[in-house]
C-alpha positions in Angstrom: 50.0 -77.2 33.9 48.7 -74.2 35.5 45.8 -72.4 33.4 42.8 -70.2 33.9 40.4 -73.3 34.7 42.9 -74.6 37.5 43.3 -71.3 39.6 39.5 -71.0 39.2 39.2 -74.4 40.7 42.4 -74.1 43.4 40.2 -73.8 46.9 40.1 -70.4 48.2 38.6 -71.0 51.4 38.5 -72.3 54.7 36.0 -75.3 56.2 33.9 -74.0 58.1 32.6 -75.4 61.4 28.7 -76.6 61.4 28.1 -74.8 64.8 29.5 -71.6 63.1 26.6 -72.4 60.6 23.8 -73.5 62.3 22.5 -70.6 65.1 20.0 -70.9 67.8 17.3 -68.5 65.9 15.6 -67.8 69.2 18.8 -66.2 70.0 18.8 -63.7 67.2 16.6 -60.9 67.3 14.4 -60.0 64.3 15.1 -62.8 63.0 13.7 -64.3 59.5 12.3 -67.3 60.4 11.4 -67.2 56.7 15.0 -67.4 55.8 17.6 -69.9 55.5 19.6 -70.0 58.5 22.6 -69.2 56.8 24.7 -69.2 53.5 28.2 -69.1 52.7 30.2 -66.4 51.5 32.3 -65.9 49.1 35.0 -63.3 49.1 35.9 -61.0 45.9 38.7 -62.6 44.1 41.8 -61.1 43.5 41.3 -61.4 40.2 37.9 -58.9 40.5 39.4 -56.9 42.6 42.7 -56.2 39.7 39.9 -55.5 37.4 38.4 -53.1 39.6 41.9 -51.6 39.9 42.6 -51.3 35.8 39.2 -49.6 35.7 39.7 -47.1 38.4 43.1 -46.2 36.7 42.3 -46.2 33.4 39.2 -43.5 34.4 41.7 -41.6 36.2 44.2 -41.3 33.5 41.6 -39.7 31.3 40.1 -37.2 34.2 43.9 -36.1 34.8 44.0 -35.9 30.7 40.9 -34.2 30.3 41.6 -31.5 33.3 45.2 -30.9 32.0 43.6 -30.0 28.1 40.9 -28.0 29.6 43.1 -25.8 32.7 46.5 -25.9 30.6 46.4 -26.9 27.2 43.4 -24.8 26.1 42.7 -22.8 28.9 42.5 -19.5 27.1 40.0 -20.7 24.2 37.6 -22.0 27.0 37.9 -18.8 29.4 36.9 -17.0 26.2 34.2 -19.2 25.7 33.0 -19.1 29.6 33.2 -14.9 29.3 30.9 -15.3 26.2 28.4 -17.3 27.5 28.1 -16.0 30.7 27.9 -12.0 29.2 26.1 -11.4 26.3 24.6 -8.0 24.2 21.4 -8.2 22.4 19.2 -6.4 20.6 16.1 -4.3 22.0 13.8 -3.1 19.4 12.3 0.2 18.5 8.6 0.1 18.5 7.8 1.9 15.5 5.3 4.7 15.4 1.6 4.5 15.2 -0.8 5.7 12.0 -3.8 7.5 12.4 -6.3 9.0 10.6 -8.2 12.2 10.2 -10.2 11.6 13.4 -7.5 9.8 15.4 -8.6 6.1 14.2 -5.0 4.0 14.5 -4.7 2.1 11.2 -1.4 1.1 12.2 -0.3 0.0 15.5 2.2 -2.4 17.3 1.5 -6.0 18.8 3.2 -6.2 22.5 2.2 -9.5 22.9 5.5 -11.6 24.4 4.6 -14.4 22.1 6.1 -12.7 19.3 9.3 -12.7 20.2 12.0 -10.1 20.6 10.0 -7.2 18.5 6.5 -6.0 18.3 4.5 -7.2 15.1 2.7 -3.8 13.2 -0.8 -4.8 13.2 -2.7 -3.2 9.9 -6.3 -2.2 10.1 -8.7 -4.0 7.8 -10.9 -1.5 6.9 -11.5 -1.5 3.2 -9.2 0.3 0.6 -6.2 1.4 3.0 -3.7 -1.1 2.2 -1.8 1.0 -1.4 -1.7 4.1 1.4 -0.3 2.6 4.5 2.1 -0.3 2.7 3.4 -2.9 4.8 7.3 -4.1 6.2 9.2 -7.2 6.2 10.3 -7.6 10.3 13.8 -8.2 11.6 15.5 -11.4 10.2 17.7 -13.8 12.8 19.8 -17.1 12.0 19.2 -20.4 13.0 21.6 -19.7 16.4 19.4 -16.4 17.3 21.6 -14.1 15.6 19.7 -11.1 14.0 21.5 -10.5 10.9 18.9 -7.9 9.7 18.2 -5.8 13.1 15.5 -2.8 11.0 11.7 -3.6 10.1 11.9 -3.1 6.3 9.2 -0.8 4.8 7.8 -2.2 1.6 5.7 0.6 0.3 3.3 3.2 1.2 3.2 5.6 4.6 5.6 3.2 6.1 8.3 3.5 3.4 7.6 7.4 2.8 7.6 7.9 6.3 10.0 5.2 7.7 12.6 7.9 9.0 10.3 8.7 11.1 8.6 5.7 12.0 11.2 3.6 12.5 12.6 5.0 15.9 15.9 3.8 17.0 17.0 0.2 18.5 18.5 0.1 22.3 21.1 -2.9 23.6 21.3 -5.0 26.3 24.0 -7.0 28.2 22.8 -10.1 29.9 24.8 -12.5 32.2 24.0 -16.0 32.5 25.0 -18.6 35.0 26.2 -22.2 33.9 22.6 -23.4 34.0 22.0 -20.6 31.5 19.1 -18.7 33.6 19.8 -15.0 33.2 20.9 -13.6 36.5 21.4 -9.9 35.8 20.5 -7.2 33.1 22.2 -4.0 31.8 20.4 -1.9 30.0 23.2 -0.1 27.5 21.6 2.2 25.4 17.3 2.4 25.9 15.8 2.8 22.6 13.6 5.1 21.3 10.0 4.2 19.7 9.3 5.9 16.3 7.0 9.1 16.0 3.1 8.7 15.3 1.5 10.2 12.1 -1.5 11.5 11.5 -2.9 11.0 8.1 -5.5 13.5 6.1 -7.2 10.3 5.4 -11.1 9.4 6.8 -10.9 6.4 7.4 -14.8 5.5 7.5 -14.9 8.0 3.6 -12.0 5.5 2.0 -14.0 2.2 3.0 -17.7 3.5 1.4 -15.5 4.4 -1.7 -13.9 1.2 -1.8 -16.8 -0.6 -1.0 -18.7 1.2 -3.9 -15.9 0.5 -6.2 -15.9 -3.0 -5.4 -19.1 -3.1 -5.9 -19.7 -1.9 -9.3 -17.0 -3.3 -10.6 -18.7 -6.9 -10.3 -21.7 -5.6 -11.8 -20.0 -4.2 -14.7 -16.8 -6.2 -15.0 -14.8 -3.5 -14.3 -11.2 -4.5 -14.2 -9.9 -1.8 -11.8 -10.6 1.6 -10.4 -9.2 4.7 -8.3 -11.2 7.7 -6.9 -9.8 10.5 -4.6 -11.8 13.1 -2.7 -9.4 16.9 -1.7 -9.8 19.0 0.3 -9.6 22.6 -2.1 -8.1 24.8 0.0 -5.6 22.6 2.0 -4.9 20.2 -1.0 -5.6 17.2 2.0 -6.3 13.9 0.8 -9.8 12.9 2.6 -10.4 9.6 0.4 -7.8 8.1 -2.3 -9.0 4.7 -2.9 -7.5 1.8 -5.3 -9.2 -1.3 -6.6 -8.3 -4.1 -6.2 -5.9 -4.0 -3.2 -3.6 -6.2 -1.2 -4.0 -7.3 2.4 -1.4 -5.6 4.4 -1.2 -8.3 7.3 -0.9 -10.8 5.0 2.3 -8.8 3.1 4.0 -8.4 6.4 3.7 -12.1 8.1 4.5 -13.7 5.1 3.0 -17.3 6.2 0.2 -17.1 3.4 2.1 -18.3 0.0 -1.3 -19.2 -2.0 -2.7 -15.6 -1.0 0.3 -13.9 -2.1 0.8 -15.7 -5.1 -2.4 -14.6 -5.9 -1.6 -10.7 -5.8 1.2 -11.6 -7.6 -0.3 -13.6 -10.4 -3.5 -11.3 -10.5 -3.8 -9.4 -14.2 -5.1 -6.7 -12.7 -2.2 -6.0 -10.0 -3.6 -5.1 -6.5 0.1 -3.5 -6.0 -0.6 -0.6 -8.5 -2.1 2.4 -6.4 -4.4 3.8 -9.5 -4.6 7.2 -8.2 -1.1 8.3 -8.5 0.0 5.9 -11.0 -2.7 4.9 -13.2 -2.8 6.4 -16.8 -6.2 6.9 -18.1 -7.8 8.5 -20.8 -9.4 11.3 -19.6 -12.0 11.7 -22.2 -14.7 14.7 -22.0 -13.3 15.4 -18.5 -10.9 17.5 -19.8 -13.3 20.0 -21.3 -13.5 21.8 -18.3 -9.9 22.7 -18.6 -10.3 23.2 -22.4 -13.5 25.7 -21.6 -10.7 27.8 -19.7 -8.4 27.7 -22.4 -11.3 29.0 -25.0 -12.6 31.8 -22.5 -9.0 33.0 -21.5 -8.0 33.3 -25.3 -11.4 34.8 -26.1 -11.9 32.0 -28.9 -15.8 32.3 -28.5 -18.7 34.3 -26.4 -19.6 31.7 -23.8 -23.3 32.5 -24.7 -23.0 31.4 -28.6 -24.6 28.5 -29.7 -23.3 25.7 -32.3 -25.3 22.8 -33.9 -24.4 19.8 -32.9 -26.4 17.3 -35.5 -24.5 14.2 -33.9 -21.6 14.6 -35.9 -18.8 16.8 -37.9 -18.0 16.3 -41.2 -14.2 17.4 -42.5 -13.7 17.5 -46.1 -11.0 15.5 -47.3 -8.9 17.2 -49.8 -7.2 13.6 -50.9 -11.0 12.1 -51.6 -13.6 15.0 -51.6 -16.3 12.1 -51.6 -15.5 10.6 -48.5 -15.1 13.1 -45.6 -13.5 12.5 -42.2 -16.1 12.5 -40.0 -16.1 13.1 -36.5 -18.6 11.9 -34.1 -20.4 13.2 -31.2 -22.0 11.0 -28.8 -25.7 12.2 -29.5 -27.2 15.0 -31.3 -27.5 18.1 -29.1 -29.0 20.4 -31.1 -27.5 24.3 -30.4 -25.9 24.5 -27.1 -23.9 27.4 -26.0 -20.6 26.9 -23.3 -22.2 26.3 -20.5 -24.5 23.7 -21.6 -21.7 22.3 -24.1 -20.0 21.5 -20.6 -23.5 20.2 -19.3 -24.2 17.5 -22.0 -20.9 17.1 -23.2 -20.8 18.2 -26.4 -18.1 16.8 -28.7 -18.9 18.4 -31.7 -18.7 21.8 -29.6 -15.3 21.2 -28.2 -14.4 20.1 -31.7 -15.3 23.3 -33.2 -13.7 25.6 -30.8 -11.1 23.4 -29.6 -9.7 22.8 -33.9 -11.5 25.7 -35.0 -14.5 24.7 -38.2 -15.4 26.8 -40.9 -16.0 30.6 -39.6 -15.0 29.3 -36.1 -11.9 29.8 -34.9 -10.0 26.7 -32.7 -7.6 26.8 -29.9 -5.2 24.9 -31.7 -3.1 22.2 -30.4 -0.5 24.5 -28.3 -2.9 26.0 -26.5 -4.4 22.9 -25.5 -1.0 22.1 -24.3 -0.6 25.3 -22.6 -3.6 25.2 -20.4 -3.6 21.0 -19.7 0.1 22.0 -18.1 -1.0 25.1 -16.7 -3.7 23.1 -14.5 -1.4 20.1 -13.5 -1.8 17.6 -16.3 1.9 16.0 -17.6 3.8 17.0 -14.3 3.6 14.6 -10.9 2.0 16.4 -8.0 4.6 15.6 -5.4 2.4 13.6 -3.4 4.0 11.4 -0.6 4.5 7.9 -2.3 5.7 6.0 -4.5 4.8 5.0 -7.8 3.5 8.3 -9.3 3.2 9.3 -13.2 3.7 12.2 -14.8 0.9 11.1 -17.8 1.2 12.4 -21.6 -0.3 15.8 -23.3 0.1 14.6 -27.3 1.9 17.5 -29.7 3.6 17.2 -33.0 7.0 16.8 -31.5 5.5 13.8 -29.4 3.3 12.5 -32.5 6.8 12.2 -34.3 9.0 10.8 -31.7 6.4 8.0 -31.6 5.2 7.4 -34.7 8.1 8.7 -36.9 9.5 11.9 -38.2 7.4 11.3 -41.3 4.2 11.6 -39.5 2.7 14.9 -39.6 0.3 16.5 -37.2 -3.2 16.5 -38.2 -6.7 18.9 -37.7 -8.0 15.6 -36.3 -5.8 14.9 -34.0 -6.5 18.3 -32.4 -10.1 17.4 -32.6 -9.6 14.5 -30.5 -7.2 16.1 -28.1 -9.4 18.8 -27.1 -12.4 16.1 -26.0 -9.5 14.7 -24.1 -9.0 11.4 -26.3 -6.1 10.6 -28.4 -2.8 9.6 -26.5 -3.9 12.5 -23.6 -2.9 10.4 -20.2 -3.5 11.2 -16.9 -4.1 10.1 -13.2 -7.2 10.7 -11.1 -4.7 12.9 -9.1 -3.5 14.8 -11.8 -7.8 15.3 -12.4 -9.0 16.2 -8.9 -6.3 18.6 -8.5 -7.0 20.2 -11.8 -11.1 20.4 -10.7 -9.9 21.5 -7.3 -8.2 24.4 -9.2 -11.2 25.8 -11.2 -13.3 25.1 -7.8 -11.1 27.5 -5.5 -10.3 30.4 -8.4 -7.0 29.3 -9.5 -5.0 27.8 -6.7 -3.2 24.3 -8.0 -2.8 22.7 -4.7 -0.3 20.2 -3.7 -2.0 17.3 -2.4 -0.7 15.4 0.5 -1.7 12.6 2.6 -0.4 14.3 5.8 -2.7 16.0 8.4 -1.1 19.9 8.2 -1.3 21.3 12.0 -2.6 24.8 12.6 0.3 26.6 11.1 0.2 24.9 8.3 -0.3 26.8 4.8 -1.1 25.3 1.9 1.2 25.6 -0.8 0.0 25.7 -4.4 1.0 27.1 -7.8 -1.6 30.0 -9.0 -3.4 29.5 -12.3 -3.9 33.2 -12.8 -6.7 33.1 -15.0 -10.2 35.6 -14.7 -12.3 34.7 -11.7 -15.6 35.4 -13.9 -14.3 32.7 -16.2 -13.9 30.3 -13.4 -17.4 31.2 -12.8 -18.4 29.9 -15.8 -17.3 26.9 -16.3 -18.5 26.0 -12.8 -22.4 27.3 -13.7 -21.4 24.9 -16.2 -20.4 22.1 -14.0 -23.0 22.7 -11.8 -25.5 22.3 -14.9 -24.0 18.8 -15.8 -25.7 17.9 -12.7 -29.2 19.5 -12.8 -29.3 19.4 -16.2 -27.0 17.3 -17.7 -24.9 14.2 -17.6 -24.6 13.9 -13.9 -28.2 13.8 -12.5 -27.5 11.3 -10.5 -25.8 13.7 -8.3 -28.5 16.3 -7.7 -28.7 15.6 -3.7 -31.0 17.7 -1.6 -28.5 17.2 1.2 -25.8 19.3 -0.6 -25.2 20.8 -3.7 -22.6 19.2 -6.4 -21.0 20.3 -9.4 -19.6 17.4 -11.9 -18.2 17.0 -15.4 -18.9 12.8 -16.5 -16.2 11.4 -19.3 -16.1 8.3 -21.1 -13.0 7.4 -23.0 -13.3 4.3 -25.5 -10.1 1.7 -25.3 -8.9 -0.1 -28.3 -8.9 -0.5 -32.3 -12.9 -1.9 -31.6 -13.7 0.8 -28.7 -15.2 -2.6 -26.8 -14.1 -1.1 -23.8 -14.5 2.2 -22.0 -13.3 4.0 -18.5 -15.4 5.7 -16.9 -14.9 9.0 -15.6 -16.5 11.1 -13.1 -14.8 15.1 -11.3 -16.3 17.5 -9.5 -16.6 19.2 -6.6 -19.0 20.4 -3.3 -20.6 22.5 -2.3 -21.1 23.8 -5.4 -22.1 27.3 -4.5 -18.7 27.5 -2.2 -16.6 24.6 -2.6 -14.7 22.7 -0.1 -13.9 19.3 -1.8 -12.9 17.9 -5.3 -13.0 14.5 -6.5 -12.6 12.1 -9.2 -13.4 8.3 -10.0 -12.2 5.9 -12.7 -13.4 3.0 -13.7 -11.3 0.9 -15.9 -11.9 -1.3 -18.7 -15.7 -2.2 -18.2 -17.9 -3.0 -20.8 -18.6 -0.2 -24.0 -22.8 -0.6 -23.2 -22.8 -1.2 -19.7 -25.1 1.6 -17.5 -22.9 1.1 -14.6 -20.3 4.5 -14.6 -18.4 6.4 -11.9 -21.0 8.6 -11.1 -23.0 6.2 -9.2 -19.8 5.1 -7.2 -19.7 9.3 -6.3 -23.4 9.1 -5.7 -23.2 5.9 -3.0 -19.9 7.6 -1.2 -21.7 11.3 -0.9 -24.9 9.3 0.3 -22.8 7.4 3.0 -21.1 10.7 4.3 -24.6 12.5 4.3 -25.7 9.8 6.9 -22.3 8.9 8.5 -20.1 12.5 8.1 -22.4 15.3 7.7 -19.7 18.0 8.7 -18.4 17.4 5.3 -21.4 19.6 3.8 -21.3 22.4 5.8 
């Protein structure tokens, strides 16, 4: 029977003649004499060589298959796809603008480098105490296939988000060809974009990191919690210096990469995000008795040079329990002191007197406090160029009842306390230098701004039309606080300052105080105002604001002396 085995072992070739084996070597040339003289071979079978055939056909089929789908079948889907990945658009990016200072320092650039991909990475100074000013953004977002679904730099807060109209620029495209290799072999520019504009800021950048530093500073001596100070220009209403502790790192923000850091702003009780200047509330305490001095000379509540006792205290009969008197406190006994001096040693129980009125003494009374803390900026925002700002609180009866009840009448005490600036008074260090700034330059109540005004540029302000020998006044005053008075620390040789000091006790057990420090220099013709808070440091610490002001004027004496002239 035939099988498989038997046609494998049918003979399928010839003999073979031993003299077709066995050659003369001698005769060949190049002959292995190493190898056997010969061998026989076989020929392919015709089984191998059906095999071969199959194969050959069977590969065929699916060529002829595969070349019919692709040039009939779905011809137009794969033209498409050839069009799209042989042309393509893409994105180029805007460089934003550049941020400057005062004296042309950039505090915000742009990264070129290639390595970062398709857009420029902004690249934030680290000088100290910028970061609540300039912000930060969040960069342009792609896919996992190199889409960008988000094709803008996202501002985040600060300059850049103010200012991100103008910062921003506009994006350009791009048409690119590719071969089948996918090397680019031509480029089309579209549509060039157009970079962002620059900005110069008011800001010194070298005044901002000494009052940072300072801040920083005293704040671990005296477990301050937080702080903001601000340094304006009074006659431009420019921002030189507006400083918040603590801060967050702008890089850091933008990149992203750093979870532990960022959770650490996040989680931090004492928010690094908050810019304290424009949107921290504060008690103001005795550094509102400048403005109240204004109030009692405008209304003519008392001749600046009259004196009143002040024993250490004031002692308002009760007419519910005539043996037990409300008594309000002053800080120390200052024995007679007359307006100026009042403002000089900061005397409660004067501002309590003529603020409430005692006795023979008449008071301003509580809406003429009102009147002259709005008139010189306090409850309203300033309009300054960010986000974030408060308008802050001036207590009245109608605000004492919305809070507390309609039941809850208006008392001669909480005038007292009003007029030394306690109470629920809140305001921002803003709100403060601009009010100072006001009683330095006569009467103007500037409009502070963070922007560097060009030549034209006029300030605008609100006028405060109050007497100019009043102003006078209450600056001798202010000036006294410092020769004198509360404020020694500031009597420089290198320039002349005039300061009002303020402490404002926190809490049910007054364990905790802010410190306060305004003024302004020179103090014989003016040309800045500033303020510094402290927050929530300890009730007997000996560590206030005043030294912070003291270490930043000491810096800009050796570093800025232009600043003083």
């Amino acid at each position: 029977m035939w099988s498989f085995f038997s046609f494998r072992s049918k003979k399928q070739y010839k003999d073979i003649a031993p003299d077709e084996i066995f050659l003369d070597s001698q005769n060949l040339p190049d002959f292995d004499i190493y190898q056997f003289e010969g061998h026989i071979e076989k020929p392919i079978s015709k089984w191998s060589l059906s095999l071969l055939s199959l194969l050959f056909i069977c590969v065929g089929v699916v060529f002829v298959y595969k070349l019919w789908v692709l040039q009939v079948a779905e011809s137009s889907q794969y033209a498409m796809k050839s069009d799209n990945n042989r042309l393509a658009d893409s994105i180029i990016f805007a460089n934003r603008g550049v941020i400057f200072d005062r004296n042309e320092t950039p505090l915000v650039w742009n990264d070129l480098n290639d390595k970062n991909g398709d857009f420029a990475l902004r690249v934030y100074a680290t000088s100290s105490g910028l970061s609540t000013i300039l912000g930060y953004v969040k960069y342009p977002t792609k896919d996992a296939s190199g889409f960008y679904y988000q094709t803008t730099y996202i501002p985040k807060d600060g300059i850049e988000k103010i200012y991100d109209s103008v910062l921003s620029g506009k994006n350009g495209a791009k048409m690119t060809e590719t071969n089948a290799r996918g090397k680019e072999t031509s480029l089309e520019i579209v549509e060039y974009p157009h970079d962002g504009e620059n900005i110069h800021l008011s800001i010194d950048a070298g005044v901002q990191k000494s009052m940072y530093n300072a801040m920083l500073d005293y704040a671990s001596r005296a477990g301050y919690r937080g702080g903001g100070g601000v340094i304006m220009d009074v006659h431009s209403g420019e921002i030189i210096a507006m400083a918040s502790f603590p801060e967050y790192d702008s890089n850091t923000l933008s990149i992203g990469s750093d979870t532990e850091k960022i959770k650490s702003y996040l989680t931090n009780k004492n928010n690094p995000f908050l810019n304290r200047v424009i949107g921290g509330l504060y008690t103001p305490g005795s550094i509102a008795k400048p403005v109240i001095a204004m109030g009692v000379l405008t209304e003519k509540i008392i001749n600046p040079r009259k004196q009143i006792l002040s024993t250490g205290s004031l002692s308002v009969p009760n007419p519910y329990n005539p043996d037990k008197p409300t008594v309000f406190r002053d800080w120390k006994a200052h024995g007679y002191v007359d307006l100026r001096e009042a403002i000089a040693v900061s005397s409660n129980v004067y501002f309590f007197e003529v603020g409430g009125g005692f006795g023979d003494q008449k008071g301003l009374g509580i809406s003429n406090i009102e009147k002259y803390m709005r008139m010189f900026g306090f409850g309203e925002k300033t309009g300054i160029e960010s986000y974030g700002e408060k308008a802050g609180v001036i207590p009245n009866p109608a605000w004492k009842k919305s809070l507390f009840g309609k039941e809850e009448e208006w008392r001669l005490g909480d005038t007292y306390n009003t007029s030394i600036g306690q109470y629920g008074v809140q305001v921002t260090p803003l709100q403060a230098v601009r009010a100072i700034g006001a009683i330095a330059n006569n009467g103007k109540l500037l409009y502070p701004t963070l922007i560097k005004p060009n030549t034209s540029y006029e300030s605008l302000s609100t006028p405060v039309p109050l007497a100019e020998s009043d102003f006078q006044i209450v600056r001798e005053g202010m000036r006294m606080t410092v020769t004198q008075g509360t404020a020694k620390s500031l009597n420089f040789p290198f320039v002349k300052v005039a300061a009002k000091t303020g402490t404002a006790e926190l809490g049910p057990t007054k364990s905790l105080v802010n410190s306060w420090t305004v003024g302004f220099f020179p103090a014989d013709n003016p040309k800045y105002a500033f303020a510094v808070v402290m927050e929530k440091g300890k009730a007997n610490n000996q560590v206030g604001a005043t030294l912070i002001m003291k270490d930043v004027l000491e810096w800009m004496n050796l570093n800025a002396p232009t600043y003083f002239e």
